[in-house]
C-alpha positions in Angstrom: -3.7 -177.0 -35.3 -3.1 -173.7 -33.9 -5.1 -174.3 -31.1 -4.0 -172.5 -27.9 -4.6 -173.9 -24.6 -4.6 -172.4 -21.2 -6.6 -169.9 -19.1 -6.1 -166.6 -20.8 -6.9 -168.3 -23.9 -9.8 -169.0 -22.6 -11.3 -166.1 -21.1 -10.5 -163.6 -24.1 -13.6 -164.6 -26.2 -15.9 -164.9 -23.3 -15.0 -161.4 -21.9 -15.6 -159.7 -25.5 -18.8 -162.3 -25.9 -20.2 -160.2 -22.7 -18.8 -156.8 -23.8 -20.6 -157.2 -27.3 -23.7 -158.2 -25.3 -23.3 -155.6 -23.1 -23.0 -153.0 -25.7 -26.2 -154.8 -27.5 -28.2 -154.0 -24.5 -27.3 -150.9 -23.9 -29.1 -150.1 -27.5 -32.2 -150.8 -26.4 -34.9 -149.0 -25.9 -37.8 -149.8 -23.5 -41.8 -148.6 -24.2 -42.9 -146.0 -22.0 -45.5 -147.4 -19.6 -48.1 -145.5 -21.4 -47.5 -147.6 -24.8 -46.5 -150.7 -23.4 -50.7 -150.5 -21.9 -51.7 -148.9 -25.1 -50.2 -151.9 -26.7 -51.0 -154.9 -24.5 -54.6 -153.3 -24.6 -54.3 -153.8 -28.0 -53.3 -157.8 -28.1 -55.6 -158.3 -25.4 -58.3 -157.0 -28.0 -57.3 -158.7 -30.8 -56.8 -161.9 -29.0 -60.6 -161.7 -27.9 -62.0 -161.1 -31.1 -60.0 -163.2 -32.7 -61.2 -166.0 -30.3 -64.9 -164.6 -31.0 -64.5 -165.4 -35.1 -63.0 -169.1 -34.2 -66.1 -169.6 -32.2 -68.2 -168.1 -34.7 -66.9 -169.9 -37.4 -66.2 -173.7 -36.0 -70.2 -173.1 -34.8 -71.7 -172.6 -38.7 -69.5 -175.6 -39.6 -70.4 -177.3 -37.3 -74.4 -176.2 -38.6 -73.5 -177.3 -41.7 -72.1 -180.6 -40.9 -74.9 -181.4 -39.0 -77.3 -180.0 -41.4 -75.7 -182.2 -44.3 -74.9 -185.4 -42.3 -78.6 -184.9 -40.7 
């Protein structure tokens, strides 16, 4: 029902499908190269000690359960 078949039919949404990406890209806005390292310095930190806590903590329960179990 209403559907239109054919080649121009089918290349009208595709080309405004890229345009609207193309426009969507164009909004973005890339880190500087000093705050893109400020930031991965930061993840790379915070991955670390958040690896350092897991360790920490899965070795006390592990303690604990030997401690209890003996």
């Amino acid at each position: 029902m209403g559907e239109t078949t054919g080649k121009a039919a089918d290349k009208a949404p595709k080309k405004s499908w890229f345009k609207g990406i193309r426009s969507e890209f164009k909004k973005i806005v890339w880190a500087d190269k000093e705050t893109l390292s400020k930031q991965t310095l930061a993840v790379v930190i915070v991955t670390v000690l958040l690896g350092i806590i897991i360790y920490l903590l899965d070795y006390v329960i592990e303690l604990g359960i030997g401690f209890i179990l003996g």
